[in-house]
Backbone bond lengths (Angstrom), bond angles and torsions (degrees), N, CA, C in turn:
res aa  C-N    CA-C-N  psi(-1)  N-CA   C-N-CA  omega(-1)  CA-C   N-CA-C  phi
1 X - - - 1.465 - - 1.529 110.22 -
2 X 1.595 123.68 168.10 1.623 120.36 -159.92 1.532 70.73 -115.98
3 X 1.955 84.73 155.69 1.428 104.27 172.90 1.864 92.30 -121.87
4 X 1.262 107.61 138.25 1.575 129.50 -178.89 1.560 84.45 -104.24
5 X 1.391 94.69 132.12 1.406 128.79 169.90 1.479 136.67 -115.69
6 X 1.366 132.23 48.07 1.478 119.63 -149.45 1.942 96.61 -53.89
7 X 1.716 82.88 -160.35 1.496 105.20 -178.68 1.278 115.21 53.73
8 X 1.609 120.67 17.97 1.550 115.09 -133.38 1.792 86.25 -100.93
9 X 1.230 151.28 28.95 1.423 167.83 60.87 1.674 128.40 37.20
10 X 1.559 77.12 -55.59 1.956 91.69 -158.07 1.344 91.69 -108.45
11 X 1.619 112.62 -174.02 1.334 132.43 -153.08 1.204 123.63 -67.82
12 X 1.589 117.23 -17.29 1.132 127.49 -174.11 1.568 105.14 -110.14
13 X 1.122 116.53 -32.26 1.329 132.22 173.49 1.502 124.05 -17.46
14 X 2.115 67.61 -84.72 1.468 100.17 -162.38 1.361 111.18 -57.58
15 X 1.748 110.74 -29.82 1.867 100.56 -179.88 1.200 106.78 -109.07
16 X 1.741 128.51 38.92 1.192 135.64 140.20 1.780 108.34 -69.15
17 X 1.470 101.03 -65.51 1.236 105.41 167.42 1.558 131.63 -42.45
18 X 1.280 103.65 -45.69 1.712 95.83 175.38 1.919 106.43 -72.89
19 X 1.093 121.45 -30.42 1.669 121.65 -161.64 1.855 83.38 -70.69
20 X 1.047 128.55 -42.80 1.585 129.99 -155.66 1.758 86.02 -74.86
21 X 1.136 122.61 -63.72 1.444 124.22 -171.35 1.689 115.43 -50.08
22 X 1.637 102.28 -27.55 1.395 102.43 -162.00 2.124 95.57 -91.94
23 X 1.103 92.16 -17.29 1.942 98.56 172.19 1.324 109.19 -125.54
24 X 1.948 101.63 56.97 1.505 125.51 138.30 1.841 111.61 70.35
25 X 1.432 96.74 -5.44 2.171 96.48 -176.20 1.484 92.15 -66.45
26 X 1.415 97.35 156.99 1.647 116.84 137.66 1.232 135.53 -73.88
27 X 1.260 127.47 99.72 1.431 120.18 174.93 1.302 116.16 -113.74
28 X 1.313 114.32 153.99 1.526 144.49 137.77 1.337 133.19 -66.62
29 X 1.078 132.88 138.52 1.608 138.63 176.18 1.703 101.80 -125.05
30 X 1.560 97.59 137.30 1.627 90.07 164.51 1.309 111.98 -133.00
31 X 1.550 107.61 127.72 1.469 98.76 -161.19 1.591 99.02 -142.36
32 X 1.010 109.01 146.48 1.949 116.76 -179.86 1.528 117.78 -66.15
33 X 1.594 108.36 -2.61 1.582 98.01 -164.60 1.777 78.24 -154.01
34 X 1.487 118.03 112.00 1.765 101.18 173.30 1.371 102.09 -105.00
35 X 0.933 132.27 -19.08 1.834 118.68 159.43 1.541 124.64 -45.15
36 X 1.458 101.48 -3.36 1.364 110.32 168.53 1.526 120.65 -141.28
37 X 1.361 111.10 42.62 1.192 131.79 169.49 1.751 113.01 -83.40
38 X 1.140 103.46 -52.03 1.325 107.51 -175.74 1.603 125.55 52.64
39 X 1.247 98.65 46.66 1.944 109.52 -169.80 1.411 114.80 -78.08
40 X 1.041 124.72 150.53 1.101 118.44 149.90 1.481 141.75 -34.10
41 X 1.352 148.97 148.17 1.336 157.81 162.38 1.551 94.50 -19.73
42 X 1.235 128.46 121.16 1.451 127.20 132.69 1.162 115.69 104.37
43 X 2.055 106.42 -15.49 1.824 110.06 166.26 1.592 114.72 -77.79
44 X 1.107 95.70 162.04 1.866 105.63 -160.97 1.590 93.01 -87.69
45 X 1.344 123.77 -172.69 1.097 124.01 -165.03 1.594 97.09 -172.55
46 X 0.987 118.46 100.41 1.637 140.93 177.26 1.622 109.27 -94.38
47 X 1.391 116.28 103.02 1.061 116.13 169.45 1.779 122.90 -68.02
48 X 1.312 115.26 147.24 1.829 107.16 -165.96 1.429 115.56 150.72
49 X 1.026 108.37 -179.24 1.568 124.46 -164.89 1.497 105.12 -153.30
50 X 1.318 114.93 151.64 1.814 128.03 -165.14 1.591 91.34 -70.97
51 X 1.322 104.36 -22.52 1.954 96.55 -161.88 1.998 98.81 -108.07
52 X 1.014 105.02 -6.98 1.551 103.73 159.54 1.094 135.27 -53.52
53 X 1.278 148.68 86.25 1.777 121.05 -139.05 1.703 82.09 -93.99
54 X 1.318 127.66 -22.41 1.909 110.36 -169.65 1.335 128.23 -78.26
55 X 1.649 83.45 -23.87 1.411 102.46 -177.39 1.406 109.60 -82.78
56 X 1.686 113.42 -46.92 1.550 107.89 -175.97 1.498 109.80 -79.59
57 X 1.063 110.13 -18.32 2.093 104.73 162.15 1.645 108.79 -43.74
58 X 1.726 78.74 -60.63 1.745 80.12 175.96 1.598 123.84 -46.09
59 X 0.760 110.93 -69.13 1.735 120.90 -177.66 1.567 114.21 -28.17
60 X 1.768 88.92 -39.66 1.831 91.84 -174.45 1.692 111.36 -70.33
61 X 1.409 115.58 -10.99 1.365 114.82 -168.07 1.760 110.95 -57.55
62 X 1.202 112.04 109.46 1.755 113.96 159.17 1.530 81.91 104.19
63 X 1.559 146.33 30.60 1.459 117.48 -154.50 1.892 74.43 -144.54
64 X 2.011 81.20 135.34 1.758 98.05 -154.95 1.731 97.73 -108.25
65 X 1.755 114.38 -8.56 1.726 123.98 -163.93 1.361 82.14 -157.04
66 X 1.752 102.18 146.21 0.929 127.63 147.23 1.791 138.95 -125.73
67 X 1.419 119.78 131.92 1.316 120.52 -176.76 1.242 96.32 -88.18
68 X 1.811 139.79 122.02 0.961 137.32 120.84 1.287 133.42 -56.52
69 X 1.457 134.39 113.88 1.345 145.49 168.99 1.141 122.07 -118.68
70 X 1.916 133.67 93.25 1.555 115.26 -154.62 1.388 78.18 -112.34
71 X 1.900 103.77 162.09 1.376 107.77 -170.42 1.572 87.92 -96.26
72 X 1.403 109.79 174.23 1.878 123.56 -172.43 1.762 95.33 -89.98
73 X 1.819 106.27 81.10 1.794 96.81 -179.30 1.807 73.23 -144.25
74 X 1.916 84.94 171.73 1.510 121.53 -169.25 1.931 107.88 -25.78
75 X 1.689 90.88 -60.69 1.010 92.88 -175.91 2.019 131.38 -139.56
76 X 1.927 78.92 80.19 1.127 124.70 -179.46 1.497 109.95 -55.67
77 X 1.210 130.88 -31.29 1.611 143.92 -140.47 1.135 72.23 -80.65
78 X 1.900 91.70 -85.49 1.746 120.97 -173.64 1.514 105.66 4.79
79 X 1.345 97.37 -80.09 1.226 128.21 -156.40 1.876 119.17 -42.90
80 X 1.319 80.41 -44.49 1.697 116.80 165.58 1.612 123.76 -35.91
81 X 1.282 90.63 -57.02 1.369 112.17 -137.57 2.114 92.67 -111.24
82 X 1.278 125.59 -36.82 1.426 137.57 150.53 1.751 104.75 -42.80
83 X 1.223 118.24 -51.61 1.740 121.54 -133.98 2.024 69.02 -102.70
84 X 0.875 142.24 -38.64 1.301 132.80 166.55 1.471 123.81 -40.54
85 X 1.804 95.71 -73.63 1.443 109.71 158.20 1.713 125.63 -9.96
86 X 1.570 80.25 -90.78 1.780 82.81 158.86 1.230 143.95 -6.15
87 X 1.774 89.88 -79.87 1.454 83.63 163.97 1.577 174.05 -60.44
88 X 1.825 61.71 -17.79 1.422 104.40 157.78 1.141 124.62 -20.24
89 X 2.152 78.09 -93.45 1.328 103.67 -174.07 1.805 114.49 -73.89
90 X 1.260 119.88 22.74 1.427 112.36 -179.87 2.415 98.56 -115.87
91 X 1.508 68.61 -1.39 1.731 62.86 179.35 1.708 123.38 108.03
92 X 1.549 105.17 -15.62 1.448 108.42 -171.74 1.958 95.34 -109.10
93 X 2.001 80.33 121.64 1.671 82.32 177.65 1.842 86.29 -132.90
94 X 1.519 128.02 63.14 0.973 142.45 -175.64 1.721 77.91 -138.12
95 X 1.819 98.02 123.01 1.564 100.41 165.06 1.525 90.20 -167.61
96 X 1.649 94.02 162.70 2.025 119.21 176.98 1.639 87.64 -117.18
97 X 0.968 138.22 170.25 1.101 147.02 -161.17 1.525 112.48 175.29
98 X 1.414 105.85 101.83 1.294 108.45 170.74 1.113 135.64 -114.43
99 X 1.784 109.71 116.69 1.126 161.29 -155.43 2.027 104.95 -83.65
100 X 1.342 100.86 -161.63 1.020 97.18 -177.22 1.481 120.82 -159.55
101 X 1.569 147.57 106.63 1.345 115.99 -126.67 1.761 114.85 -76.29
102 X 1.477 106.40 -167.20 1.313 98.95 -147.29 1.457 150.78 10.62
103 X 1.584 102.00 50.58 1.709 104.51 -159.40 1.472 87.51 -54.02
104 X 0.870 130.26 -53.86 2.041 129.83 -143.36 1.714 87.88 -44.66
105 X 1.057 120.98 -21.84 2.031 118.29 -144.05 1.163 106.30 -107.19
106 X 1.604 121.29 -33.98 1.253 120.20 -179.78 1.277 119.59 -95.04
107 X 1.676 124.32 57.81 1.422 89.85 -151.56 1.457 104.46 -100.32
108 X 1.590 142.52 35.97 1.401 137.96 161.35 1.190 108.99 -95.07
109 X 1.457 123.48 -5.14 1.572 129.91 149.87 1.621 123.55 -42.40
110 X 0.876 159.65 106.71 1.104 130.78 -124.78 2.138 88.76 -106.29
111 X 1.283 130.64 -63.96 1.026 126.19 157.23 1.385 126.50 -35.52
112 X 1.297 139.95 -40.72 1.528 131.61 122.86 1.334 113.49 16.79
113 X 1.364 103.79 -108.22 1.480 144.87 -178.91 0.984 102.13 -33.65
114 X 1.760 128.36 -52.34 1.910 124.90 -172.53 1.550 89.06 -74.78
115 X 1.537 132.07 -51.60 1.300 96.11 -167.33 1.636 119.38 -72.67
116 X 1.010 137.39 -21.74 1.335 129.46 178.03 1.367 104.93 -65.67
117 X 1.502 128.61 -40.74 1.242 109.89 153.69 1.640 134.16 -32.70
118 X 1.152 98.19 -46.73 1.838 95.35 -178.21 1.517 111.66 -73.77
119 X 1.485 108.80 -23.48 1.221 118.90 -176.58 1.763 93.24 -58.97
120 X 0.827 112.29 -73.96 1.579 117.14 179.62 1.577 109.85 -27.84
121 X 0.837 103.33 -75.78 1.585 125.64 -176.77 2.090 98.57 -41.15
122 X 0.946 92.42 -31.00 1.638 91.35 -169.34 1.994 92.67 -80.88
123 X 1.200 117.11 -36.80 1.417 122.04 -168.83 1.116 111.82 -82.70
124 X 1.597 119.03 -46.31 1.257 114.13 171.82 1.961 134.87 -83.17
125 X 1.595 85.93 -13.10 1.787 91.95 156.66 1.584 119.13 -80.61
126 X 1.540 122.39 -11.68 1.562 121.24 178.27 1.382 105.92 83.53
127 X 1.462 109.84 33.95 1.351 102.10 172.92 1.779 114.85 -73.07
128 X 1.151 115.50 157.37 1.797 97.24 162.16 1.486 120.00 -102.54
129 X 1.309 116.41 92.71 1.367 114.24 -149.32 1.972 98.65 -122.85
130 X 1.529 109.70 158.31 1.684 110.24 151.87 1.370 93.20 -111.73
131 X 1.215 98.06 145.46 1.583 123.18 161.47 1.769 102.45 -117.40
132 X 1.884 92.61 124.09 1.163 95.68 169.42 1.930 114.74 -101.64
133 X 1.237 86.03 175.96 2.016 80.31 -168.38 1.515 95.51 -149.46
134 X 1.529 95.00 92.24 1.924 112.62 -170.84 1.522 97.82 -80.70
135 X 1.589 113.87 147.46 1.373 115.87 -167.06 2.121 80.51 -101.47
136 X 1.510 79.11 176.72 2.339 76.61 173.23 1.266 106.69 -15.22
137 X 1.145 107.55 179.66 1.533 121.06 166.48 1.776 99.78 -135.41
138 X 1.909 78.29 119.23 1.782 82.94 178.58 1.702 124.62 -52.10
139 X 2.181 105.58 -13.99 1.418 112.51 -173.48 1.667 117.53 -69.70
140 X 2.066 97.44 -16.51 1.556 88.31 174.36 1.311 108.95 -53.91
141 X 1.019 120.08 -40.38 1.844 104.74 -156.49 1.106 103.05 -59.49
142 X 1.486 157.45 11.63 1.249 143.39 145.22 1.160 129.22 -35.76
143 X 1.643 99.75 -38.98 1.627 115.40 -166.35 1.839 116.19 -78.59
144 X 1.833 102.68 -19.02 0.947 109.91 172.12 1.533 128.90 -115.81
145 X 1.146 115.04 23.47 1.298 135.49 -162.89 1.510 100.72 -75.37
146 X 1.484 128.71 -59.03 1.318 111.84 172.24 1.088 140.65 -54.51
147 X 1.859 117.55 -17.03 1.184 136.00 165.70 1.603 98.33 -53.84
148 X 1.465 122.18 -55.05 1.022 125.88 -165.20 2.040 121.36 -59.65
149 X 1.025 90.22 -49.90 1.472 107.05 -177.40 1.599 114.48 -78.76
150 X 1.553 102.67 -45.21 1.585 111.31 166.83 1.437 135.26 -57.27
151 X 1.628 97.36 -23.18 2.011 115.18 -154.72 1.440 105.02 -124.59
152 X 1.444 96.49 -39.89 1.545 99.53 -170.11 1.378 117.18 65.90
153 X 2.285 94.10 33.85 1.652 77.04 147.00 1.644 92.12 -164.75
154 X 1.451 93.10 154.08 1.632 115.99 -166.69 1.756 107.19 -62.72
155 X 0.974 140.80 108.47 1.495 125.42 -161.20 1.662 109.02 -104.16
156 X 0.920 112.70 -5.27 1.787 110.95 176.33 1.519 113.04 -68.25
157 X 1.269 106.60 128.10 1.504 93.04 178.87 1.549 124.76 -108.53
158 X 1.419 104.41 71.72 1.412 131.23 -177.43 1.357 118.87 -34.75
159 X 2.088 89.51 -43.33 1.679 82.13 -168.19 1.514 111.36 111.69
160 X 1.291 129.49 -163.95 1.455 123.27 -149.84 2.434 86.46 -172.45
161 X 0.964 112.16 9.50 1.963 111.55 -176.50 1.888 90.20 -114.34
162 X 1.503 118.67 -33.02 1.265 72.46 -163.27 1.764 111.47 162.82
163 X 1.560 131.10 61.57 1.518 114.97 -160.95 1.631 98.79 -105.32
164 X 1.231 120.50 117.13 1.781 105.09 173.80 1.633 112.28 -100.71
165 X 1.002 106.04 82.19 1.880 137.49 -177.67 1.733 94.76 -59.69
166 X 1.648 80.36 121.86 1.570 103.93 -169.89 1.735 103.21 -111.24
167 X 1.583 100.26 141.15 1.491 93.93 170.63 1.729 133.46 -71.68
168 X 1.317 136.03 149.81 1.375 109.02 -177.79 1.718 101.79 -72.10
169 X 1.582 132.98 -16.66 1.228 115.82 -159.42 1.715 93.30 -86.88
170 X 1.327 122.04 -23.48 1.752 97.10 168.62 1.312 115.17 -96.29
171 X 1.343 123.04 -10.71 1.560 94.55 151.33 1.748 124.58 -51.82
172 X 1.378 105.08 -51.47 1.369 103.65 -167.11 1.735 108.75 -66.77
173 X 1.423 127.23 -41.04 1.707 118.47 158.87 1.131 110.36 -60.77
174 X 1.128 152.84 -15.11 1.231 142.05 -175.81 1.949 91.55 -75.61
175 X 1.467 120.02 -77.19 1.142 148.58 146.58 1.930 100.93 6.08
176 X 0.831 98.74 -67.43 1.634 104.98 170.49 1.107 131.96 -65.27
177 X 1.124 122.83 -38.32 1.480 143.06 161.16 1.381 110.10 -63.19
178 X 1.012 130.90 -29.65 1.741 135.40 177.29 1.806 98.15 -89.08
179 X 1.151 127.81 -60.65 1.224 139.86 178.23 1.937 105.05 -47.12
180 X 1.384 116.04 -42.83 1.474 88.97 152.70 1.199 137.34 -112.28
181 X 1.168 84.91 12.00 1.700 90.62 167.34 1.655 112.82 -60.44
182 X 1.722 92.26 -77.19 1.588 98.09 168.81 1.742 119.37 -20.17
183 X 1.764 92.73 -63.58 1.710 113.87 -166.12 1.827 105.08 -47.93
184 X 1.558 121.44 -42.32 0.916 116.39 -162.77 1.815 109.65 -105.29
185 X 1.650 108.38 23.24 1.454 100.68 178.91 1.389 114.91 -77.42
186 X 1.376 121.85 177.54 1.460 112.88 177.63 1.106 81.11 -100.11
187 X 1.317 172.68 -15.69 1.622 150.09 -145.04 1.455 108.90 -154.84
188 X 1.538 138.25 -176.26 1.135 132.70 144.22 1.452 131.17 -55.74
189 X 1.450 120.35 134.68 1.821 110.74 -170.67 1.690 95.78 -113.70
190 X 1.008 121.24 152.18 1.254 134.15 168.03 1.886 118.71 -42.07
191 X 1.204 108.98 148.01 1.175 103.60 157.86 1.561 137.67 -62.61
192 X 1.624 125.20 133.28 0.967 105.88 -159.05 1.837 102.54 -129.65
193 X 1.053 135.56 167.46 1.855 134.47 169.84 0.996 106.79 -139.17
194 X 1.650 125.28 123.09 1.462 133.54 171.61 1.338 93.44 -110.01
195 X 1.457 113.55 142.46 1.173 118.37 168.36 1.907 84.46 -91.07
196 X 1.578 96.91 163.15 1.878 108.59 -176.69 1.788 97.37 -129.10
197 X 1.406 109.26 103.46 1.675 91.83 177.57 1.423 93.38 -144.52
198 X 1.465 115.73 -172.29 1.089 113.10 -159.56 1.466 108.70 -109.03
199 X 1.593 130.79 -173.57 1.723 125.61 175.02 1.514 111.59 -60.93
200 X 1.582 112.95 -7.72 1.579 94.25 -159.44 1.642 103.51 -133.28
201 X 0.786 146.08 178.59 1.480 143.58 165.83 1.718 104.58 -149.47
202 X 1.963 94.08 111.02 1.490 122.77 -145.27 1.802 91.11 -94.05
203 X 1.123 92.88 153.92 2.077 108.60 165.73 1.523 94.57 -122.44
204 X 1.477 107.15 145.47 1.537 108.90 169.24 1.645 123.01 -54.15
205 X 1.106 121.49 -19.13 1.361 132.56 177.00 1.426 75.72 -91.51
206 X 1.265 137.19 -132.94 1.201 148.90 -157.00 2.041 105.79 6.58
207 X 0.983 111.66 -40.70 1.187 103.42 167.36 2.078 130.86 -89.97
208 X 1.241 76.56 -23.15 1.460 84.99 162.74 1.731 118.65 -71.85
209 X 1.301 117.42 -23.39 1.481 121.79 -179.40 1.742 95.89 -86.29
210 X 1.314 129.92 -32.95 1.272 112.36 -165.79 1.446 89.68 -70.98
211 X 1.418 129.64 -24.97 2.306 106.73 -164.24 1.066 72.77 -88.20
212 X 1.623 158.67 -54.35 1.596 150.13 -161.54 1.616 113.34 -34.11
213 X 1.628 104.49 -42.20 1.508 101.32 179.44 1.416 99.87 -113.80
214 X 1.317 141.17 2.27 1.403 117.50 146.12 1.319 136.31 -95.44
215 X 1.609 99.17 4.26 1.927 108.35 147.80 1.182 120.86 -79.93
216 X 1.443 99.43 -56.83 1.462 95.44 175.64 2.172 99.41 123.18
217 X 1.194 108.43 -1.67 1.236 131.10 171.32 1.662 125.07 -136.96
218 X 1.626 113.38 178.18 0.867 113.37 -146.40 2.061 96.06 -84.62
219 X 1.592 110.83 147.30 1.312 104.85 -170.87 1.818 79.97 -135.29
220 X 1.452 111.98 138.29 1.183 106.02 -173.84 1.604 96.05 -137.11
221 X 1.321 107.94 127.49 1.871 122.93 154.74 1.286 113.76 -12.58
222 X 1.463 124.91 135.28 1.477 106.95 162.02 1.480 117.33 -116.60
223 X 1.349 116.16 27.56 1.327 147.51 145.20 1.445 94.74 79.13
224 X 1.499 104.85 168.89 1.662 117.34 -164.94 1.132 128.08 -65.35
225 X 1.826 119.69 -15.54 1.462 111.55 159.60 1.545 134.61 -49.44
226 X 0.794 105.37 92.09 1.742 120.19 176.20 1.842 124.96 -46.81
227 X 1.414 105.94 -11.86 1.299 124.36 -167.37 1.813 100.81 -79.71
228 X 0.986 124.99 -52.09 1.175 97.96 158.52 1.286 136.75 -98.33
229 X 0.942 125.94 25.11 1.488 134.14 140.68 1.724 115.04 -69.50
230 X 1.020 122.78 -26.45 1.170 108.67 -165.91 1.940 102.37 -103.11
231 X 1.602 104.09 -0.74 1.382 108.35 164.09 1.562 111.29 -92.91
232 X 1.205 108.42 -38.61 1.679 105.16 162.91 1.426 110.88 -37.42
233 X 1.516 126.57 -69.34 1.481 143.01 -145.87 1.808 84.32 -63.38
234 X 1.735 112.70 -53.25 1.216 107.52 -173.17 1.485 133.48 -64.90
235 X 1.048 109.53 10.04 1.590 129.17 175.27 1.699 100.06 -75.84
236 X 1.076 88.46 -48.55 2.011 91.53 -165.40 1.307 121.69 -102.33
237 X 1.678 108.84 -24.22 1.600 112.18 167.86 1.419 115.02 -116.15
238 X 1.275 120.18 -171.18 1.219 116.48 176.76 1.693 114.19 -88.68
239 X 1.850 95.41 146.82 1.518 90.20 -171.57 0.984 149.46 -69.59
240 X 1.868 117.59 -12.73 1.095 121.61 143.32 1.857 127.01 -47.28
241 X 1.055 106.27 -22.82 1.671 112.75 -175.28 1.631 97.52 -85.47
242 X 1.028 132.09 -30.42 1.644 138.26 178.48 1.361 106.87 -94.27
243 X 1.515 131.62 5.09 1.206 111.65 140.27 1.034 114.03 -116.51
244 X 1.301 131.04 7.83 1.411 128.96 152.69 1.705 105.42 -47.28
245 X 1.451 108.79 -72.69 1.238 134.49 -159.04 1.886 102.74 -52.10
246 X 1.715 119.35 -28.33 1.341 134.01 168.19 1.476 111.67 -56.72
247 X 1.840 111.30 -66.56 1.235 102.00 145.52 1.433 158.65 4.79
248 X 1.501 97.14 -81.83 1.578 109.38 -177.74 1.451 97.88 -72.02
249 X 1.466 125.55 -24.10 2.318 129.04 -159.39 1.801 75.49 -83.05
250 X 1.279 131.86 -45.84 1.908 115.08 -173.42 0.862 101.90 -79.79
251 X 1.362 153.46 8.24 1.591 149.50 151.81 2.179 101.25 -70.93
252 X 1.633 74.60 -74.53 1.509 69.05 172.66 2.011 135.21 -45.86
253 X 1.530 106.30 -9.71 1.350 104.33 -177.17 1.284 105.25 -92.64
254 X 1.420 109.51 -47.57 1.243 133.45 177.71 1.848 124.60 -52.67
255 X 1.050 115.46 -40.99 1.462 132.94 -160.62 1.643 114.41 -132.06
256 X 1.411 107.70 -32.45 1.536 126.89 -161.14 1.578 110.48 41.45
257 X 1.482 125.02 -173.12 0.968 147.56 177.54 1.720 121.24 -108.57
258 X 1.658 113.08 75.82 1.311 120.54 -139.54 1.597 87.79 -107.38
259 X 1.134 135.58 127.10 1.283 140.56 147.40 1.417 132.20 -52.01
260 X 1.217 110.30 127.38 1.740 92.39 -174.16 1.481 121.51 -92.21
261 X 1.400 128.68 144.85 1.666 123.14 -146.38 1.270 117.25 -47.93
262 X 1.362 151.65 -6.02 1.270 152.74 156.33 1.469 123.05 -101.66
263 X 1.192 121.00 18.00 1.568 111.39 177.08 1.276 114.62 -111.22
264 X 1.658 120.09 8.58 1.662 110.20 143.21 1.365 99.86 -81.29
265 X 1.123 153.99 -41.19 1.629 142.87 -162.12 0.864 97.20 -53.63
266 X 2.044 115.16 -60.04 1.740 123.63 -147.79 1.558 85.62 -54.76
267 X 1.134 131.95 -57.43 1.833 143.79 -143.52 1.153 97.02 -61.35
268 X 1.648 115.00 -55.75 1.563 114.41 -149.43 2.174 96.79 -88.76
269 X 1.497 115.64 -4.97 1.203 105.97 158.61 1.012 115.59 -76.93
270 X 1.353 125.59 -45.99 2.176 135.88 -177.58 1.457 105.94 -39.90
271 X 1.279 109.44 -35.43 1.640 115.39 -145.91 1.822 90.27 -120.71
272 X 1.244 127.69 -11.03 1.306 101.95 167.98 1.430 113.41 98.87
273 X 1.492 120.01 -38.28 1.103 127.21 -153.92 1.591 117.89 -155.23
274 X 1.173 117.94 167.92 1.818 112.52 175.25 1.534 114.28 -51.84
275 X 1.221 118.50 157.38 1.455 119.54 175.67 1.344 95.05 -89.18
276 X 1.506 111.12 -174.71 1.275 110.37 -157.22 1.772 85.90 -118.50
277 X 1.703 106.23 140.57 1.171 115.35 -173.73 1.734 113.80 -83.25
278 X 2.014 118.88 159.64 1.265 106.40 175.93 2.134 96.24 -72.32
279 X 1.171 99.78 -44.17 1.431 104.88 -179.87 1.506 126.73 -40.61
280 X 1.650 116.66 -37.35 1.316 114.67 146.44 1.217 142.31 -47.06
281 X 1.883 105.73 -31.62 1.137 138.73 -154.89 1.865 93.85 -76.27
282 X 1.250 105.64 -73.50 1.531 148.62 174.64 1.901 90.71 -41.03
283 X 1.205 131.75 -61.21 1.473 134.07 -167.75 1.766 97.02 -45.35
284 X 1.872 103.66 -68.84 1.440 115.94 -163.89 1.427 89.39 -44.73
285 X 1.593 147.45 -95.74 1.218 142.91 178.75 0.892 120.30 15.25
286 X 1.605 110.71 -81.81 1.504 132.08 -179.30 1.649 111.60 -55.52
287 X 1.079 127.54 -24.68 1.208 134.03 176.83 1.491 121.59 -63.72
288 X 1.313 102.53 -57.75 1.458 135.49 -155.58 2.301 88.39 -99.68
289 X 0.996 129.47 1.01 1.465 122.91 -171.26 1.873 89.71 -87.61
């Protein structure tokens, strides 16, 4: 049977899609624009949108799993909570669902809050689903990397309790590995929640010293006020999305992103292997600057 994958585009997606292809599934992608799919050999390609109901009927045809991936926009819920429906009603109550960690806790976050909603919605419709619950994503720091190298100073305001920064490539094997698991059970499996974080659990200083000694100069915190960070973000996105994003950085000061004592083990058994470090992450950068 094909497993439909949205989001299958973006960062997490796209190497959902390749990990599923590379351990032999059939998949589908459904995406609004396929000239910019860029899939692999032999995955299908469903043109559509989460809020299409003809098109995403379509998509579900012959499709035995589903990857939920909603992007962080207005109307994320919607989107959610339709593309569920569906599946419903097309018969597939096999889904991965990615979540986001501690949704239950944050909920004036506003993306938070919609995904723990679906979380619900997935438990209380009887779906048989994993929900994963990705801590940061070590790939933001892309966005701030020139700050870093240019300024010589770390601008996220993480905080000083606690971020355990996850890679997008083990979310997305992790993600795959559940997707056939589910895909290839003979029966319904229970609901399941992985938290997704990374080997280390970072302080904004603490990360500011790792580019400090892999420049080789001074890299300094730009401490927990979130206020201009969230005028930065608003330069380039929209401003409701940059105070979202203000939001979630006072969660992180406030609460951090704390792993609970077995979910590097659980991870690094799923996956076979070490997770992937921010310090690895941070080296390639520093290398390549």
């Amino acid at each position: 049977m094909t497993i439909l994958v949205t989001g299958a585009t973006g960062r997490v997606g796209r190497h959902v899609v390749d990990q599923l292809v590379n351990r032999g599934a059939k998949v589908r992608v459904l995406t609004r624009d396929p000239s910019k799919a860029n899939v692999p050999p032999g995955v299908e390609i469903a043109q559509g949108d989460l809020l299409d109901i003809d098109t995403l009927r379509s998509a579900f045809n012959g499709v035995n799993t589903l990857f939920l991936l909603n992007a962080v926009t207005g109307d994320e819920f919607t989107q959610a909570i339709i593309t569920l429906n569906i599946a419903r009603e097309a018969g597939v109550e096999r889904v991965v669902y990615l979540s986001v960690f501690e949704a239950h806790r944050a909920v004036n976050v506003p993306h938070f809050a919609v995904k723990f909603g679906a979380e619900r919605m997935l438990v209380q419709m009887g779906f048989s689903a994993t929900i994963l619950r990705p801590s940061y994503f070590i790939d933001n720091e892309l966005m701030i990397k020139d700050v870093i190298l240019g300024h010589g100073v770390y601008p996220m305001p993480i905080g000083s309790k606690g971020v355990a920064m996850v890679d997008a490539r083990d979310i997305a094997e992790v993600a795959a590995i559940e997707l056939i698991r589910r895909d290839s059970a003979p029966g319904k499996l229970p609901i399941e929640t992985i938290n997704l974080v990374g080997p280390d659990t970072l302080t904004g200083p603490g990360v500011a010293k790792i580019w400090s000694d892999l420049l080789g100069r001074p890299i300094v915190y730009g401490g927990d006020d979130p206020s201009g960070f969230e005028q930065d973000m608003a330069s380039f996105m929209p401003k409701w999305t940059a105070y979202e994003m203000r939001l979630m950085a006072e969660r992180y000061v406030s609460d951090g992103m704390i792993p609970d004592p077995d979910d590097v083990e659980r991870l690094t058994k799923i996956l076979g292997r070490p997770l992937h470090s921010y310090r690895a992450f941070a080296t390639e950068i520093a290398a390549a600057a």
